[in-house]
Each structure stands twice: as structure tokens, then as C-alpha cells.
C-alpha positions in Angstrom: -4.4 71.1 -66.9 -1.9 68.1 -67.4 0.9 70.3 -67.3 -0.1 71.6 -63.9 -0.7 68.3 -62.7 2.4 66.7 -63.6 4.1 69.8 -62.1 2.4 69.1 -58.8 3.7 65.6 -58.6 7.3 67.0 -59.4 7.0 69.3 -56.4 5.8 66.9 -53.8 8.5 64.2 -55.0 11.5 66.6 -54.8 9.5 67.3 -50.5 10.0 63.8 -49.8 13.7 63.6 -51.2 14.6 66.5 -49.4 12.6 65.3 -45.8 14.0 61.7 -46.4 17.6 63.3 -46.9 17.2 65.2 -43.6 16.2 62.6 -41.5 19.2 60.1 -42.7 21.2 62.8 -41.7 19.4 63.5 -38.1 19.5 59.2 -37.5 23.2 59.8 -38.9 23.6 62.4 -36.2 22.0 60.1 -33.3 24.3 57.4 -34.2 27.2 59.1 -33.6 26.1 61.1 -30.2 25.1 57.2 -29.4 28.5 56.1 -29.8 29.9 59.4 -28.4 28.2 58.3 -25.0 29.2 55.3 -25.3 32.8 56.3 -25.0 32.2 58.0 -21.9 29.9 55.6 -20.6 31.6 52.5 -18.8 28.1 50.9 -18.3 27.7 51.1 -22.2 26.4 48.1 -24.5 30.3 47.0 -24.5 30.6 46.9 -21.3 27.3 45.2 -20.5 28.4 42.4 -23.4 31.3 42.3 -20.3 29.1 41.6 -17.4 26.5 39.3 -18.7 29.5 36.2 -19.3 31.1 37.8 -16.0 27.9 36.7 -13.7 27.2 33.6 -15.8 30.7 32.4 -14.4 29.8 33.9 -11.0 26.6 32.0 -11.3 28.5 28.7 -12.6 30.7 28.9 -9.7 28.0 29.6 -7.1 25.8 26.1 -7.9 29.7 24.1 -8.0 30.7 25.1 -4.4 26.6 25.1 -3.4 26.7 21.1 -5.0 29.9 20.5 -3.0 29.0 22.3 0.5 25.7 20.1 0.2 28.3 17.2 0.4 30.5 17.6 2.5 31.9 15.8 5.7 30.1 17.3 9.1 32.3 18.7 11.1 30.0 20.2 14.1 27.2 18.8 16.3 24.2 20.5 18.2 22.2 18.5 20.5 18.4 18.4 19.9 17.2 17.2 23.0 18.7 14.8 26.1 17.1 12.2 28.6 19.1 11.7 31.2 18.2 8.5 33.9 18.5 9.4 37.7 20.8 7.4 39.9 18.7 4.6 41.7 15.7 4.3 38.8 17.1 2.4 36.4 20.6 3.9 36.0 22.4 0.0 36.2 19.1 -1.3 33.7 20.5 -2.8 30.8 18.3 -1.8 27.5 18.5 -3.1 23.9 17.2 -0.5 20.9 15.5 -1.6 17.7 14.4 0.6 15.1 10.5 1.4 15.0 8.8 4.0 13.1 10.9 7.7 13.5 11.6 6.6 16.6 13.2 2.9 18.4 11.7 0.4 21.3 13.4 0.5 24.0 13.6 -2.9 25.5 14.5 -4.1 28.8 13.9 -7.0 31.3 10.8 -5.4 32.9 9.1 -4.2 29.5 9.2 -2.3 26.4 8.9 1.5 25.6 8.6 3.5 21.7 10.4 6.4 22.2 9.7 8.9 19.6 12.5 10.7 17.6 11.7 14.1 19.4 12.3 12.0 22.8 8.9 11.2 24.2 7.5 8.0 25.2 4.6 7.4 23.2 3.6 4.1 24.8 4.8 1.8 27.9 4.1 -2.0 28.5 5.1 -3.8 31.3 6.1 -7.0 31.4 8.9 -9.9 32.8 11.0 -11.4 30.4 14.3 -12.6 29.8 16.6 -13.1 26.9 14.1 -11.6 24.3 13.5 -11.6 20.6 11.9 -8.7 18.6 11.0 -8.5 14.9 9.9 -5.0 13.7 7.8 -4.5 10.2 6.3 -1.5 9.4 4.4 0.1 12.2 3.7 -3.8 13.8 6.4 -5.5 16.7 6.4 -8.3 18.6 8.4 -9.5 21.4 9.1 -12.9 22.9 11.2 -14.7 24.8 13.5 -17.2 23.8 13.7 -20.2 25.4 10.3 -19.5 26.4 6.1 -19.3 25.1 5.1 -15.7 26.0 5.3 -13.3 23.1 3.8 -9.5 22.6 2.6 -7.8 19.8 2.7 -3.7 19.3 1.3 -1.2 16.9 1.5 2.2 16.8 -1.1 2.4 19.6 0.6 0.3 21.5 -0.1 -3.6 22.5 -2.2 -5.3 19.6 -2.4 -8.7 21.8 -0.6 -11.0 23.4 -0.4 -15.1 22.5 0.9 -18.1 24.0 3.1 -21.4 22.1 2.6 -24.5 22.4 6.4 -24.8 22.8 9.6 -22.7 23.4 10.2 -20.0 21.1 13.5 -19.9 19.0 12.3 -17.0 16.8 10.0 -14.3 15.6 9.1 -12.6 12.6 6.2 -10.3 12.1 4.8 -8.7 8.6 3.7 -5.2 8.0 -0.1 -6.6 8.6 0.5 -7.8 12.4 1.0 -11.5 11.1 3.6 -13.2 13.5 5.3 -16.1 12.3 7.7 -18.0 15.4 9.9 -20.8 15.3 9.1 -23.1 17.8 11.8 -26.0 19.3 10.3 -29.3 19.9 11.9 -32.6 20.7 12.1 -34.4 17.4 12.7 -31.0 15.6 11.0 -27.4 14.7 7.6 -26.3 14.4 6.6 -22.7 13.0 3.2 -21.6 13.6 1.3 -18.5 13.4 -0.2 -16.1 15.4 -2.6 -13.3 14.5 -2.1 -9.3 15.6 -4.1 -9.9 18.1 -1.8 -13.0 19.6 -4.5 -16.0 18.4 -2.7 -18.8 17.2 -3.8 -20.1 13.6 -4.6 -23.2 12.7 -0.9 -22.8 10.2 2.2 -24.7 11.0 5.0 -26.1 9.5 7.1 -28.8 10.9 10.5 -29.9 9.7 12.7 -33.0 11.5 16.3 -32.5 11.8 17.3 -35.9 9.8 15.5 -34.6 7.2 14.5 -30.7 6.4 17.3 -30.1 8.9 17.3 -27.0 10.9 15.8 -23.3 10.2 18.4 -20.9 10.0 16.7 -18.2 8.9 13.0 -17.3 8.3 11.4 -13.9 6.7 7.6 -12.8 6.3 6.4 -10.6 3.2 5.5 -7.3 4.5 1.9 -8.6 3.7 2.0 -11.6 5.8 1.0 -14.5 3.1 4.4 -16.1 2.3 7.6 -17.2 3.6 10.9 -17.8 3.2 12.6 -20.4 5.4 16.8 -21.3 5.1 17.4 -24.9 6.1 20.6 -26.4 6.5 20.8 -29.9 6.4 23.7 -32.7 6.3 24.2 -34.3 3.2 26.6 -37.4 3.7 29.3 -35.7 5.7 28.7 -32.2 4.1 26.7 -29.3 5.6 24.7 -27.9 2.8 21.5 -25.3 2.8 18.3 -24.8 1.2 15.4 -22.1 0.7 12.0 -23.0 0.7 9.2 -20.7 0.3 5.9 -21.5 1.4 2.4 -19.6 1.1 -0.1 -19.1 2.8 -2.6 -17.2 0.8 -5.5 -19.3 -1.2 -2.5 -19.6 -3.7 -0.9 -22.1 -2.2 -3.5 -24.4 -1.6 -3.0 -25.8 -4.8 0.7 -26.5 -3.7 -0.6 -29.3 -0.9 -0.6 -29.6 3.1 2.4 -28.1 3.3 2.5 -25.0 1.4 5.9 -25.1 -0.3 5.8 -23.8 -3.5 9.7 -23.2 -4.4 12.9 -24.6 -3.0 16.7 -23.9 -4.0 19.4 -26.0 -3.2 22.5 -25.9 -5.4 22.6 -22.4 -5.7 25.1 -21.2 -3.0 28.1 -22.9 -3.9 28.7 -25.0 -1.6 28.2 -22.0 1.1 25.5 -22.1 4.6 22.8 -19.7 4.0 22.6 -17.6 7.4 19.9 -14.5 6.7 17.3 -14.4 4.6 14.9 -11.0 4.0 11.7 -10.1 2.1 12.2 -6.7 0.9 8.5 -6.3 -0.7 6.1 -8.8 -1.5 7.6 -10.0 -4.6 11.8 -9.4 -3.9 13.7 -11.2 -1.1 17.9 -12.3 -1.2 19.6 -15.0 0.9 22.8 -14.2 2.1 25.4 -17.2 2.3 29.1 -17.5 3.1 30.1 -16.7 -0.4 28.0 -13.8 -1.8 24.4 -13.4 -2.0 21.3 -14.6 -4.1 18.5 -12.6 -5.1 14.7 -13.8 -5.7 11.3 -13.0 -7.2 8.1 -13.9 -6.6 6.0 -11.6 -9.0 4.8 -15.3 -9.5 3.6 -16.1 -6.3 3.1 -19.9 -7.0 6.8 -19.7 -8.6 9.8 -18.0 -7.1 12.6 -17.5 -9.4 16.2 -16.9 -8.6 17.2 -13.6 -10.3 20.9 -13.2 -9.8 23.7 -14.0 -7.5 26.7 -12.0 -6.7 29.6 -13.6 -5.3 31.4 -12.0 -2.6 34.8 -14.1 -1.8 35.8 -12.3 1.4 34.3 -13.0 4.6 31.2 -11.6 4.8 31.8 -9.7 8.6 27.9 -7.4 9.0 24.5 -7.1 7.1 22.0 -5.1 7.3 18.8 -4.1 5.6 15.3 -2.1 5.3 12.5 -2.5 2.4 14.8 -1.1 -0.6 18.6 -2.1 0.4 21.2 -4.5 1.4 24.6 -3.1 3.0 27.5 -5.7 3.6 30.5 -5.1 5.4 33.6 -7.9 4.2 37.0 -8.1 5.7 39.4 -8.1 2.9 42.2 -9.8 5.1 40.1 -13.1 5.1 40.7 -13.3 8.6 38.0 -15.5 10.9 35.9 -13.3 13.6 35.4 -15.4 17.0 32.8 -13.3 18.6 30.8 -12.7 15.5 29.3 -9.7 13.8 25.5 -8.7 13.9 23.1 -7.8 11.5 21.5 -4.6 11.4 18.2 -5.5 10.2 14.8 -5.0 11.8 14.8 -8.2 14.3 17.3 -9.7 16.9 18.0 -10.9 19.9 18.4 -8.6 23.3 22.0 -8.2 23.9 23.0 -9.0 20.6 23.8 -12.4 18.9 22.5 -16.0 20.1 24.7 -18.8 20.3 21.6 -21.7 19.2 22.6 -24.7 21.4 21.4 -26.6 18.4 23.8 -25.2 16.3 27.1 -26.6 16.2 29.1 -23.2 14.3 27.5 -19.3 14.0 25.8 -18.3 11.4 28.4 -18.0 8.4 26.7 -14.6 7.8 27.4 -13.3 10.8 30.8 -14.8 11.9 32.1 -14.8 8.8 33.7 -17.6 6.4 37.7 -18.6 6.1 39.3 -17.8 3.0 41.2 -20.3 1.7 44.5 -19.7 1.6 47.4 -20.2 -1.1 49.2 -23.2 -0.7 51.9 -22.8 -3.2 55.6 -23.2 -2.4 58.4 -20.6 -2.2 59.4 -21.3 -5.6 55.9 -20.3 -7.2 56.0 -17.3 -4.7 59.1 -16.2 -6.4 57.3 -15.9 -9.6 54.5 -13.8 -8.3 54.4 -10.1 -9.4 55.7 -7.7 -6.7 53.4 -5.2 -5.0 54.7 -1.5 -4.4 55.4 -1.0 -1.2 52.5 2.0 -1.6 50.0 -0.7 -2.8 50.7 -2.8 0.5 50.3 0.4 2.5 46.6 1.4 1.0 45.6 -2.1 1.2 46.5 -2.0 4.8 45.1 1.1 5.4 41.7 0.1 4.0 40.8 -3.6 4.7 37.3 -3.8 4.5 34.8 -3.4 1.8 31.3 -2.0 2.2 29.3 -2.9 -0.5 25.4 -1.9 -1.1 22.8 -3.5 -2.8 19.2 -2.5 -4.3 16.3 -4.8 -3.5 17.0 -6.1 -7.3 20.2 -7.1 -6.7 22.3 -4.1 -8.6 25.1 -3.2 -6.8 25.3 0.7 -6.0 28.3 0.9 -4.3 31.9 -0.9 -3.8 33.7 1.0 -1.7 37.2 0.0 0.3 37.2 1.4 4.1 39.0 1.3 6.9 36.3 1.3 9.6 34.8 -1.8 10.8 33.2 -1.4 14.2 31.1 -4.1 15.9 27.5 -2.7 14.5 26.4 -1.7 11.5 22.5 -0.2 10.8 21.3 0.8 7.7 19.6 3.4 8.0 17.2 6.0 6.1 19.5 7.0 3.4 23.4 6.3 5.1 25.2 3.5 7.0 26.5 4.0 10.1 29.2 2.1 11.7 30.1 2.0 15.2 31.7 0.3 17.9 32.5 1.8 21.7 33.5 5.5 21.6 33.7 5.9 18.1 31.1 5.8 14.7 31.3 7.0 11.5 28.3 7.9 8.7 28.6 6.9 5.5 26.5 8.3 2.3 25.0 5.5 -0.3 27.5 7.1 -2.3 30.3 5.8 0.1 31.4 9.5 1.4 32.4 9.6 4.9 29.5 12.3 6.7 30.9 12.4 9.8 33.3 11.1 11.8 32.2 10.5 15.4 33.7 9.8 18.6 32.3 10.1 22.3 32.9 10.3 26.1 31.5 7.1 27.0 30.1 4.2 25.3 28.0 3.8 22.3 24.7 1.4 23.2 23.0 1.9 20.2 22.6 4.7 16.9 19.9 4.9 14.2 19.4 7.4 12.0 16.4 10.1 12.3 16.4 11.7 9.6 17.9 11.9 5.8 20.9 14.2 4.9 19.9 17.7 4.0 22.1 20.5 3.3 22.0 21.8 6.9 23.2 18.3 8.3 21.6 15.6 9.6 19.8 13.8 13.0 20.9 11.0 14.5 19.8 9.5 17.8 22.2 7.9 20.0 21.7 5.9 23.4 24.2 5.6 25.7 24.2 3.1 29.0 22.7 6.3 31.5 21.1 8.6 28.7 19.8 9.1 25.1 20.1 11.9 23.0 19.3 13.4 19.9 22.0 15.4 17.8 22.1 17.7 14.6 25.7 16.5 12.7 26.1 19.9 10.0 
């Protein structure tokens, strides 16, 4: 019985040996069919381990040129949409522009208009005014005339209210909240006061004499309409000097007395006249001065702080600004500008700059400040190193610097041009440049986007939209037209 057993486990051992043998030799077989295909086969598993780094590299060189196309300079333009005037209504009207929501006001002697960006007028006030001044925050504006007590305030909806001054307006700013601040002349000095959005005037004020606060250069609201920043410029023996006083207005500063102040700076700008000052939120503002710029905080509201300074030794030609950035334009040459530049920021006078009878210079800021110039003899000229004649050329080819700031005072971009133009606006996510027939866009990171020129005169350019990878809008007035264009 054991032996038959044991002879029955022989017989189904030697069955799997045998069917184990067998079906090595039939994987054996497959292998070598496999690789006989694979001969014939150009698609094989060699050739696939071809392919797969072939399209990585076709993929690699796809998302290269697809990150450089997205950045390149615009070379074509479409037009969006076009309002033309008709001869005899309004052709000869002179207008002013000034950014407001996705669209600008446009502002003339007989009123104002917002003109959205796909062209339409969304609201029209009529009203007689001269030399005007307009200060645009968020979706509030208000209009006055200088030289005179009338002033209007807008919203989105159109007018909010209208108030009246004790005395002749020099200037306006308005917050994000309606609150309008204006800077009122009076015979033994200035006055500001405060108006409501719907043109009440508060029981606020601040009033500074000229022998001693000096005079207000500069003033700037926080977007929520509690404090303010004020640039003075006062005579100190024979010397010209600023300061920059802040002042609020919220149940904060009550503790800081009558008048409100609670900070002042005044040998902080090197000797240099502080000509624009700018609340970029509620708690970061700079002051620019003929020399570089300083930046501030007030996360403290009872305590502003000066943050950091950056010098800037050339003359300071064009600012502008919105809620997050600062663009200067300098003139490398150090040469003086006799008409003066203009700021791009959100508030101004119609027809550009004022010349303040008051005022005995420009604003450094926007005129600009001498260099002073080397004074050493021929002999120490002699021992200076020589430039390459290629050196002098760039340098002359590219005289101006634009220079861009965040709200905190880190600079993003130092960039050598050779555009200046007469106008600069800050705008959305580029600068643009412009002056008569010809503009040019710049990117924050100081690429050239397009390089404009037109049949007649430039009035006025704003951005409309950010740059995209198709292009980007721009809206452009003109003295007998508007338009809207696609640059791609």
C-alpha cells in the first residue's frame, strides 16, 4: 500500500516537471516572436522609448515660445468702438479726461460726463465752471472751481450733492467714502474744511498762517475719509524747507487736541520741497520731494512712522500713482524743465498744471530739481576715467529712468528709456507715456508693449484693461473724437 502510494507521488512529480519544462519553452518561444516583431515593427517599445523624450522636447518648446508670444511687443491695432463729435456741437469744446471707474469723466466748461469703457455715457451734469479741479477715489468725484466756492460731488449714479465754501477753492481731494476735503485761500492764510457726499460742510477745519505753518502744497485723504496728510512748506531763516503733518479726524484723534495733528516730519527730505503727497490705503502713504521719496505708515493711527526713503538724485520730471504703485519718470541729463511735468494721479487741474499765484517756484515734483553740477577744474578733469565712446552713445540714447514703486516702498523696477513725453498715467498693470502724436506702453516689468504713433493729437490715454495674451484695450481721446482700441 506504501509502495503504491509513494509511486503515485513519483508519477505526478515527474507531470509537473515535464508541463513546467514545456511552458518555459512556449514563454521562451513568445519572447523571441516578441522580439522578432519588434524588428519589423518601427512603432516597437524601442521606438516608443524614441518618442516619449521626442514630444517632451516638443512640449518644452511649445510652453518657451507660448511664455514669450504672451510677451511680446504689439505690433497691430483693431478699433473697438469710435465717437466721433459733429461739426457745430462741440467740435472746438475743449475737454479734460480723468480716470473713473472702467471708464474717465469727461470734463468741460459747460459740465461733466462718465463715459464708460464700451463708449456710452452713463451720466451727464450740467453745469458753468471755469478753471476746474477734480479729485477721483474709488467710485466718489468731485469737481470745483479754482479760484472759486462751487464744488460737485459724483458717484456711480451720478451727482451725490453739491456744497458751497466759505472762500475760494485752491484744492480738492475726496476719499473712497464721498468725504471731500478742499483747500480754501483766505487773506491771512489757508483754511481746509470738509464737506460731506452729499456737499454739507462739517463743522472740521484746519487753518494754517503763512508766517508760520506756511503754505499747503500738497494734501491727500485715506480712502476711508478719517485722516490726512498735508505737505507744508515754510521759510526757515532764508531757507525754504517742508514738512508733513498728518491729522485725524476719527474719535482717535480727539485725544491729539483742537487741531488733530497727530504726526509731523520735518528733517526728513534732505534739504528737498515736498511737492505730492498720496494715501495709497488707510495705513500706507509716500511724499515725493525733490530728491527721492519717503514712505509712511500709519497701522498706528495715533502714530505715523516713516518707513523708508529712497533717494532719487536726478530730477524727478512725472509721477503718477493708483492704490498699490508709484511710477517716476527722472531725466538723467539733470537738465531743468520750464513748463513743468504733470502727475498722473487721480486729481488735477483742467488743462493741466496750475501756476499758484502764491507760489513763488513749481512744485519741485513736477518741474523738476537742478542737479548740481561739478565744479572741478581741467586739471581734475584730466584725471577722470574715460568713457567709451559706446558708453556715451547708450547713455545718450537712453536719458531717462522710469522707476516703479510698491505702496511699501520696494522698488520693482529701474529701468533706463529713451521716451519721455509730456504725460505719464499709471495705469491698471502698465505705464503709458505720451506726448502729441506719439505714446508708448510699458509693462511693470519695463518691456516696451507697444509703440504708438497717431494722425492727430493725443488729448488724453488710460488704460482699459490689463495685458492678456491676445493684447490689450486702451482708450484714447483725441480733440474731435474718442476711441477705443485692441493693441495685439
Amino acid at each position: 500500500m506504501a509502495d503504491r502510494e509513494r509511486e503515485s507521488r513519483k508519477r505526478k512529480l515527474k507531470q509537473r516537471v515535464i508541463i513546467g519544462s514545456k511552458a518555459e519553452e512556449g514563454l521562451e518561444e513568445e519572447l523571441q516572436e516578441e522580439g522578432r516583431r519588434a524588428e519589423d515593427n518601427p512603432f516597437s517599445l524601442t521606438a516608443k522609448n524614441f518618442w516619449l523624450p521626442f514630444l517632451l522636447i516638443l512640449f518644452f518648446l511649445f510652453a518657451v515660445g507660448f511664455f514669450f508670444y504672451g510677451r511680446r511687443r504689439f505690433g497691430q491695432k483693431e478699433l473697438l468702438w469710435k465717437d466721433s463729435l459733429e461739426e457745430g456741437k462741440g467740435a472746438e469744446e475743449e475737454y479734460s479726461y480723468f480716470p473713473y471707474r472702467d471708464g474717465v469723466i469727461k470734463l468741460s466748461k459747460d459740465g461733466a460726463k462718465y463715459v464708460s469703457s464700451q463708449g456710452k455715457v452713463l451720466w451727464d451734469q450740467a453745469f458753468e465752471m471755469g478753471r476746474a479741479l477734480v479729485s477721483v477715489s474709488g467710485d466718489y468725484a468731485v469737481v470745483g472751481e479754482q479760484g472759486g466756492t462751487k464744488l460737485y460731488i459724483f458717484s456711480s449714479q451720478g451727482l451725490s450733492g453739491q456744497g458751497e465754501a466759505p472762500s475760494t477753492i485752491e484744492k480738492l481731494r475726496i476719499s473712497e467714502k464721498g468725504v471731500v476735503y478742499a483747500l480754501l485761500s483766505e487773506d491771512q492764510g489757508t483754511y481746509i474744511t470738509v464737506f460731506s457726499k452729499e456737499g454739507k460742510n462739517l463743522d472740521i477745519g484746519i487753518k494754517s498762517v503763512m508766517s508760520g505753518d506756511g503754505y499747503p502744497m500738497d494734501l491727500s485723504v485715506s480712502p476711508d475719509g478719517t485722516e490726512l496728510c498735508v505737505a507744508f512748506a515754510h521759510l526757515e531763516q532764508t531757507a525754504v524747507k517742508s514738512r508733513v503733518v498728518y491729522y485725524n479726524f476719527s474719535s482717535l484723534g480727539k485725544n491729539a487736541g483742537a487741531d488733530r495733528v497727530v504726526g509731523g516730519f520735518t528733517d526728513d527730505f534732505s534739504g528737498g520741497i515736498v511737492g505730492r503727497v498720496h494715501f495709497f490705503t488707510d495705513e500706507e502713504s509716500c511724499a515725493a520731494y525733490d530728491g527721492g521719496l519717503a514712505f509712511f505708515s500709519t497701522k498706528v493711527r495715533t502714530s505715523p512712522e516713516l518707513k523708508k526713503k529712497v533717494e532719487i538724485p536726478e530730477t524727478i520730471r512725472m509721477i503718477s500713482y493708483d492704490n498699490n504703485y508709484l511710477a517716476v519718470l527722472t531725466d538723467q541729463r539733470g537738465e531743468t524743465q520750464e513748463d513743468g511735468g504733470k502727475s498722473g494721479g487721480k486729481e488735477g487741474a483742467k488743462g493741466g498744471n496750475t501756476k499758484d499765484p502764491k507760489k513763488k517756484k513749481q512744485s519741485p515734483v513736477a518741474s523738476g530739481s537742478t542737479l548740481t553740477e561739478s565744479k572741478e577744474n581741467s586739471g581734475k578733469e584730466k584725471q577722470k576715467t574715460k568713457v567709451s565712446s559706446g558708453s556715451k552713445k547708450k547713455k545718450q540714447e537712453k536719458p531717462y529712468r522710469l522707476l516703479i514703486f510698491r505702496k511699501t516702498g520696494e522698488k520693482i523696477l529701474d529701468k533706463p528709456i529713451d521716451f519721455m513725453g509730456n504725460n505719464m498715467e499709471l495705469s491698471q498693470d502698465k505705464v503709458i507715456l505720451y506726448q502729441e502724436k506719439y505714446f508708448k506702453v510699458y509693462d511693470f516689468q519695463g518691456r516696451l508693449r507697444y509703440n504708438g504713433e497717431t494722425e492727430e493729437g493725443l488729448q488724453y490715454i488710460r488704460s482699459l484693461s490689463k495685458i492678456q495674451f491676445g493684447g490689450t484695450d486702451l482708450f484714447l481721446a483725441y480733440r474731435n473724437r474718442e476711441e477705443a482700441i485692441r493693441v495685439k
